[in-house]
N, C-alpha and C positions, 0 to 999 in steps of 0.2 A: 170412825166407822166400827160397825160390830158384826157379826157373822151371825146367822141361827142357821143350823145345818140342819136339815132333815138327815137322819141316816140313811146309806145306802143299801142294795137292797138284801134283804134277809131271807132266805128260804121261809117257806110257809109255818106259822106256828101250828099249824094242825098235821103238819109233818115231821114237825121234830120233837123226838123222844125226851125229854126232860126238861127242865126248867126254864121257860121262856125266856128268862134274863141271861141264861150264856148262850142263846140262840143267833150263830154266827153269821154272817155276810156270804152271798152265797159267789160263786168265782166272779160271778157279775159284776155284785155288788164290792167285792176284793178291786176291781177294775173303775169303779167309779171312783172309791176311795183312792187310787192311785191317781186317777184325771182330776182329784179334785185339791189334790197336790200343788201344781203350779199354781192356780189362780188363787189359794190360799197363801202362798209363799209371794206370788208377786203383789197382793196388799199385804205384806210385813206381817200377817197373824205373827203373833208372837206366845199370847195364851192362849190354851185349849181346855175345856170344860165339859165334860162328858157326862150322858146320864149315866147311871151304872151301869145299864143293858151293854152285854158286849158289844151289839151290833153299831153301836152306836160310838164307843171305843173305840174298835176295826177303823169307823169310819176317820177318823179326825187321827190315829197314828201315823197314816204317811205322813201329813203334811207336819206336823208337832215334832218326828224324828228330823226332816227336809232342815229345820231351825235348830235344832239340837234340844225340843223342848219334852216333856211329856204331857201326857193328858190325865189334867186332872179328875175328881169324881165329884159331880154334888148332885144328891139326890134329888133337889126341885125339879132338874130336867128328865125325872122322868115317868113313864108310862102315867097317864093317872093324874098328874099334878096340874096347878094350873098357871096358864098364861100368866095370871099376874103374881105369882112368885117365879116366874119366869124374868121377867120387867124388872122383879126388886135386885134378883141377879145380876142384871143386865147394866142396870142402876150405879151399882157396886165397882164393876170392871174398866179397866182402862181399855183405852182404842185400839185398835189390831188386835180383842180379843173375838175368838171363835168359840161361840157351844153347839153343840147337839144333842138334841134331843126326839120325838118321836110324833106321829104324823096324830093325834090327838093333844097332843099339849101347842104347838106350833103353829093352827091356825086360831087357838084362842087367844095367845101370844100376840100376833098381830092383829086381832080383831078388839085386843087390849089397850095395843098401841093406838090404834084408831081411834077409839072412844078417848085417850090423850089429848087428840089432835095432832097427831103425827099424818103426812100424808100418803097413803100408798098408792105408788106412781107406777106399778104395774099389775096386771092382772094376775090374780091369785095362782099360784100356782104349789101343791101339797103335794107332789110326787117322788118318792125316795132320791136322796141326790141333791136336789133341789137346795141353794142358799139365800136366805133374806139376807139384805143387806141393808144395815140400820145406821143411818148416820144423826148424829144428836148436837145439839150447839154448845155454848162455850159454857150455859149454864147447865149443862149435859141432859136438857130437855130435848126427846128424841123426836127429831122432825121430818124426814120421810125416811121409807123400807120402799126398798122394791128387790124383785126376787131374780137371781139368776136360774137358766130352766138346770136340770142335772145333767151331767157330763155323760155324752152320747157314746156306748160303747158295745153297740155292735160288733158281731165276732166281724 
C-alpha cells in the first residue's frame, strides 16, 4: 500500500504575507496532522515524501517523527506538477510509503491512475486532510485507490 496525503489545512494564501511555499498549517490544520498520526503509524508508513511547501511538511512530521523517520523533499509533489510524475514517484517507492502533496496535483494523480486501470472504489474526495490509499500487485501495477475522508477536528 501507498498513501497520497492531501495537506492539512493551511491559512489562506491571500492572507499570508510572503511566500506561499513557507505558508504554514493553520492550528486546525497542526490538529489534523496530529490525527493523522495514528492511522499512518498503525499501516507501518515507514517513508515520507513531501512537497517542498511547508504546509505539506507540517503535515506528514508527526507521523515520520511517531517511527523515528523524517520527511523527505521531492519536488514532483508539488504545487503545479503533474499526476503523472506523481505515479513515476510512486512507481519508484516501496510499501508503507507516504507523500503529500497539494489539492491540484492529487486529483490528476488519480484520474492518472484511472486511465491505468487502477480501480477507484470510493468517491472522490479532495478535501485537505483527506489520504488515497493505493494498493499495487506483486508486478507493482497499481490496482485500486480509495480515499480515507480527513481526520475530524472540531474544537
Amino acid at each position: 500500500m501507498l498513501y497520497i496525503v492531501r495537506h492539512a489545512k493551511a491559512g489562506s494564501r491571500h492572507d499570508f504575507d510572503g511566500d506561499d511555499r513557507m505558508r504554514p498549517l493553520t492550528p486546525a490544520g497542526l490538529r489534523q496532522a496530529r490525527a493523522l498520526e495514528p492511522k499512518l503509524s498503525s499501516a507501518r508508513v515507514s517513508t515520507f515524501i513531501s512537497s517542498p511547501y511547508l504546509r505539506c511538511v507540517e503535515t506528514l512530521q508527526p507521523a515520520a517523527r511517531a517511527v523515528g523517520a523524517t520527511v523527505e523533499i521531492d519536488d514532483c509533489l508539488a504545487e503545479g506538477r503533474s499526476g503523472v510524475d506523481v505515479l513515476e514517484l510512486l512507481s519508484t517507492l516501496p510499501d508503507r510509503s507516504a507523500v503529500c502533496s497539494h489539492g491540484d496535483v492529487i486529483p490528476e494523480a488519480i484520474a492518472a491512475l484511472q486511465r491505468r486501470g487502477c480501480e477507484i472504489l470510493s468517491a472522490p474526495d479532495w478535501r485537505k486532510g483527506t489520504v488515497w490509499v493505493v494498493d499495487r500487485d506483486g508486478d507493482g501495477e497499481f490496482t485500486t485507490a480509495h480515499v480515507w475522508p480527513p481526520p475530524d477536528v472540531s474544537p
